[in-house]
C-alpha positions as CSV (number, residue, x, y, z in Angstrom):
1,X,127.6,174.5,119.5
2,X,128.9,171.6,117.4
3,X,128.9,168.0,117.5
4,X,130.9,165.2,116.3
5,X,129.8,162.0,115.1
6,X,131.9,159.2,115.8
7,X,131.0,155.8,113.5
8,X,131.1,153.1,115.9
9,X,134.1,150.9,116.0
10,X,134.8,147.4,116.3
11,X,137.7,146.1,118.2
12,X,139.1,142.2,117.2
13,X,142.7,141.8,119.8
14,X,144.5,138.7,118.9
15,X,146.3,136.2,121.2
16,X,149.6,135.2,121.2
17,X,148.6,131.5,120.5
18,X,146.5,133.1,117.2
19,X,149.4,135.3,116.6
20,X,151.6,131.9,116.5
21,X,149.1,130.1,114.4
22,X,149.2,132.9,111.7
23,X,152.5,133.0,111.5
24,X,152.9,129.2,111.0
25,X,149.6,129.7,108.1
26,X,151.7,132.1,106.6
27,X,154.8,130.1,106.7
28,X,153.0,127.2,105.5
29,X,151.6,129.6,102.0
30,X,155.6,130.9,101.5
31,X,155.2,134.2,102.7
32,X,153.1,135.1,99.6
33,X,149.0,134.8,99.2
34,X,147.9,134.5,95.7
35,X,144.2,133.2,95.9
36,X,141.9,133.0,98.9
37,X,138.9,130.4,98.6
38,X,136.2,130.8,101.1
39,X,133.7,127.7,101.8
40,X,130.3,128.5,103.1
41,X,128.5,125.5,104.5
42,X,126.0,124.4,101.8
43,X,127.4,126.6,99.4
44,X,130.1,127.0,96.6
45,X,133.4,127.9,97.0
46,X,134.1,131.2,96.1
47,X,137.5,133.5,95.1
48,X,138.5,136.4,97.2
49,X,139.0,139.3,94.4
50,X,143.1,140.1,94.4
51,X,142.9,143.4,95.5
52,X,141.0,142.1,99.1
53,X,143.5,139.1,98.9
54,X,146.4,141.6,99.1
55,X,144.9,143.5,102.1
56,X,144.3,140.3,103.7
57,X,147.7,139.6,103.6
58,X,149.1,142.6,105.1
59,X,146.9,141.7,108.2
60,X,148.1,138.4,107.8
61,X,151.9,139.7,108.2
62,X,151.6,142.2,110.5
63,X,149.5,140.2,113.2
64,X,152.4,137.4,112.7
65,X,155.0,140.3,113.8
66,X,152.8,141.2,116.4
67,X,152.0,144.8,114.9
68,X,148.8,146.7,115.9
69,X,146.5,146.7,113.0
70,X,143.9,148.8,112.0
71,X,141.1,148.9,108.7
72,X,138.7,151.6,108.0
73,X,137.8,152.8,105.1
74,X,139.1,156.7,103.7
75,X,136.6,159.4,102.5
76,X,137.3,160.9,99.1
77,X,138.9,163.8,100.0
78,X,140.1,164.8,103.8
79,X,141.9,168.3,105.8
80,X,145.0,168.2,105.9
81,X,144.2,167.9,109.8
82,X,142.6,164.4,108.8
83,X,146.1,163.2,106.9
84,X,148.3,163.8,109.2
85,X,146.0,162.4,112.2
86,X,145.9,159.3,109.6
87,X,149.4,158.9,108.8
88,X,150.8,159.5,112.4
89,X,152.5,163.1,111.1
90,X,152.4,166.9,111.9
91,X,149.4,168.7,109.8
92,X,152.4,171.1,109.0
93,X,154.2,168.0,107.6
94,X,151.6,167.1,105.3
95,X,151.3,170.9,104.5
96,X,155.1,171.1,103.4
97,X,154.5,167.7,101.4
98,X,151.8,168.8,99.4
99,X,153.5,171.9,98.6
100,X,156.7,169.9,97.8
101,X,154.4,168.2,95.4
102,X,155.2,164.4,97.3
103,X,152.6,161.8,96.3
104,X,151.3,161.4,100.2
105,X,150.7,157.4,101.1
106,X,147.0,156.5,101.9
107,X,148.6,153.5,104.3
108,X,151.6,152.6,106.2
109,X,152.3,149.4,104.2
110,X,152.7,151.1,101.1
111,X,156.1,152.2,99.1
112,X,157.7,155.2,100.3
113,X,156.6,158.4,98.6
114,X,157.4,159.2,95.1
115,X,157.8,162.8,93.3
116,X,155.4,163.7,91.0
């Protein structure tokens, strides 16, 4: 007999008014996030490093279209089970990709897949 451990998960659902109010943030940047400051009470201002910046704005655009979104970190290496579960695909899909020798995407918001 097995068992499966589950991390716990943490569920944030937005509003449609906070829905709105991203969007109108978002219009207000010009649909493009450079830098992100974040102020502490009591404490210097500090710069979000680019590579978080960019994440946060994919959240930022896909809650203002309304899209479900979802963050978790990705082990090192994962079944091909795993990869398709992850990507919304067949396992014998990934299979067939892999053996095509098609760079697989770790996310939905990134550029479609390129040959090797």
């Amino acid at each position: 007999m097995s068992a499966t451990m589950t991390a716990p998960r943490t569920s944030v659902l937005t509003r449609t008014g906070e829905s709105h109010h991203a969007r109108d943030s978002f219009d207000q940047m010009g649909g493009k996030v450079d830098v992100i400051h974040l102020e502490v009470s009591d404490k210097p201002s500090t710069s979000v490093p680019p590579d978080l910046v960019a994440l946060i704005e994919q959240v930022l655009r896909a809650v203002t279209d309304g899209d479900t979104v979802t963050i978790g970190a990705l082990p090192a290496e994962m079944t091909t089970t795993q990869t398709a579960e992850q990507l919304g695909v067949s396992r014998p899909m990934v299979t067939k990709l892999i053996h095509w020798r098609v760079a697989i995407p770790h996310s939905r918001y990134t550029p479609p897949c390129q040959n090797y």
